[in-house]
C-alpha distance (Angstrom), angle and dihedral (degrees) to the residues before:
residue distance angle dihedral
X1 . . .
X2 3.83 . .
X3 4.21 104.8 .
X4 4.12 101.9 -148.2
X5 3.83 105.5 -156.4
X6 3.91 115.5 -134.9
X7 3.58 116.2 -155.4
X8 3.98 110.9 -140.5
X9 3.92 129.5 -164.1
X10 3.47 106.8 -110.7
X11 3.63 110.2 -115.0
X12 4.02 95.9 -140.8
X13 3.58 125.3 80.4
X14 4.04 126.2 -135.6
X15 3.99 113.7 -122.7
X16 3.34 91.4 -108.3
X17 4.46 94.2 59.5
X18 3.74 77.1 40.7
X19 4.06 93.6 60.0
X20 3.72 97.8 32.2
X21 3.72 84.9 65.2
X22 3.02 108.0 39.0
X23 4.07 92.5 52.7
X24 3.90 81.8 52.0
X25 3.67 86.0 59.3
X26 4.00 109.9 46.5
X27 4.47 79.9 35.4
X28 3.93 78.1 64.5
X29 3.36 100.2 44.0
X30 3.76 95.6 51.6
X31 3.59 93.2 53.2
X32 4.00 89.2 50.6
X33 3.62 91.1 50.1
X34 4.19 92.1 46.0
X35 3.76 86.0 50.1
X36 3.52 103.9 49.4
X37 3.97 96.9 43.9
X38 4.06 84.0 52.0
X39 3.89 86.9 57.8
X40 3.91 94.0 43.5
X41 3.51 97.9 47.2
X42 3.76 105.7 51.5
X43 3.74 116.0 113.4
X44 3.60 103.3 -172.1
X45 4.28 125.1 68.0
X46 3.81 93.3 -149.7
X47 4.20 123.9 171.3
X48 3.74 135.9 148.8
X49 3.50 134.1 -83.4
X50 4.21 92.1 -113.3
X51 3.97 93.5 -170.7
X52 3.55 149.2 -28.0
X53 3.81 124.7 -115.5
X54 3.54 114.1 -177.3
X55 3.93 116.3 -59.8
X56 3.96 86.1 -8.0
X57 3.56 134.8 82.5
X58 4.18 117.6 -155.2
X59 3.63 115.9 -150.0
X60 3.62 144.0 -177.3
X61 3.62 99.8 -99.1
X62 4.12 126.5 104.3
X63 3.22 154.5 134.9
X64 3.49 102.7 -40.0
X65 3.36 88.9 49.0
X66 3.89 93.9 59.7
X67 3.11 99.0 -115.9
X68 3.57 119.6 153.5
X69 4.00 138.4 -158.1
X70 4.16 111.3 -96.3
X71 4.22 84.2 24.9
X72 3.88 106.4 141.6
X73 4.02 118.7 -140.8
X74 3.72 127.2 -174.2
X75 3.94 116.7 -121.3
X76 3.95 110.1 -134.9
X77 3.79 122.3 175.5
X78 4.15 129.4 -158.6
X79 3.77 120.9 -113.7
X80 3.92 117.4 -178.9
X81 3.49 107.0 -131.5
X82 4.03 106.8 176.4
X83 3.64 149.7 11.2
X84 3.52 133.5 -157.8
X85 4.00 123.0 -167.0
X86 3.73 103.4 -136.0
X87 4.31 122.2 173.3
X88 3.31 107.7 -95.2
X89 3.97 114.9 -122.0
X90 4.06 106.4 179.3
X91 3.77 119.2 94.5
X92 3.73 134.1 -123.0
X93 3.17 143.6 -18.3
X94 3.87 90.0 30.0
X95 3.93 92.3 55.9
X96 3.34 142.5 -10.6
X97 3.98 108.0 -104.3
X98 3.63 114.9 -93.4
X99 4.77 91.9 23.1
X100 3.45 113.7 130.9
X101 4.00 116.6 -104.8
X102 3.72 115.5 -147.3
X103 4.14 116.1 -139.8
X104 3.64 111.3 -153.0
X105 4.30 124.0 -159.1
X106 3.64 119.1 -150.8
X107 3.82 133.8 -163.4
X108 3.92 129.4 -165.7
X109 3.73 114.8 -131.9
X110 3.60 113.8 -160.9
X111 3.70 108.2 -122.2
X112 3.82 115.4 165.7
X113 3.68 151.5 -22.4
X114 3.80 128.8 -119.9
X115 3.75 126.4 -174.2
X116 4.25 118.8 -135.2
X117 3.88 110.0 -115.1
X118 3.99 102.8 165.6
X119 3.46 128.9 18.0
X120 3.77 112.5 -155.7
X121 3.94 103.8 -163.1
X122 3.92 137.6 -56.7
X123 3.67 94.0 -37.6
X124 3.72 116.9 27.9
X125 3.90 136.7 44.9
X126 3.84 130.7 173.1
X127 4.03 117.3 -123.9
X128 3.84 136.3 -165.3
X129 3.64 126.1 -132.6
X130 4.21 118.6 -106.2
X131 3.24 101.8 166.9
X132 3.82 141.6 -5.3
X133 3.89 133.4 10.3
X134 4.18 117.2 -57.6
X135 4.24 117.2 -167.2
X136 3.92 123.0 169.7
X137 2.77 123.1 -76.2
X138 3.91 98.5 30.7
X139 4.02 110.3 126.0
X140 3.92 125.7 -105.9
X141 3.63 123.8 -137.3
X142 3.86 140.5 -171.5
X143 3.71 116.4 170.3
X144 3.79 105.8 -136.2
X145 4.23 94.6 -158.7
X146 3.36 118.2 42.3
C-alpha cells in the first residue's frame, strides 16, 4: 500500500506571528481611541456655506449635527496671510526632488451671522442673514460650550 503524505498547516503560531499581530491589534486600538476622543471633544458644530439662493445661504449643517431652527452661527471667512518657501522633501508625483514647496498660513476673520430657518435633513439647513455679508464657501460656526 502506497502511503501519500499530506502536508498540514501547523496549527501553532511562532512568537514572532504571535507579536506581529498582536502589535496590529493594540496599533488599532490606539487609533480607535484617538479618533473617538477627537469626535467627543469638539466644541464647535462648524460646516460650509454650500450655496446661496437668493436672500438665503444653505450650509452644511443638520440634524445630526444638532442643529436646531432659530440657532444663530457666526460667518467667518479664510484670508491667506503668509508663505514660507521651505525644501521640499516628499517624492514624486507631487514634486520633482529637490522643487521648492510653498507653506501657506491662514486666518479666519469673522464676517457675519446668519440665523437657521429650515433644516432640510441630516446634512443641510437653509439660514438668513443678521448681520454682515455671507459667500460660499465661507465657514459656519456654532460654539457648542459656552
Amino acid at each position: 500500500m502506497n502511503a501519500t503524505r499530506v502536508q498540514t498547516t501547523p496549527i501553532y503560531r511562532t512568537r514572532k506571528t504571535m507579536f506581529k499581530g498582536s502589535l496590529g491589534i493594540l496599533f488599532s486600538i490606539v487609533i480607535f481611541l484617538l479618533i473617538e476622543g477627537c469626535s467627543v471633544s469638539h466644541e464647535t458644530m462648524r460646516g460650509s456655506v454650500v450655496a446661496m439662493v437668493e436672500n438665503e445661504a444653505h450650509i452644511c449643517i443638520g440634524k445630526i449635527d444638532g442643529l436646531k431652527i432659530s440657532d444663530m452661527l457666526a460667518v467667518y471667512r479664510t484670508r491667506r496671510v503668509g508663505q514660507s518657501n521651505l525644501p521640499h522633501v516628499s517624492s514624486p508625483p507631487y514634486h520633482s526632488p529637490g522643487e521648492i514647496a510653498r507653506s501657506y498660513q491662514y486666518e479666519k476673520v469673522r464676517v457675519g451671522k446668519v440665523k437657521v430657518t429650515r433644516i432640510f435633513d441630516e446634512h443641510f439647513a437653509a439660514v438668513e442673514i443678521v448681520e454682515g455679508e455671507v459667500d460660499f464657501p465661507d465657514i459656519v460656526e456654532k460654539t457648542l460650550v459656552p
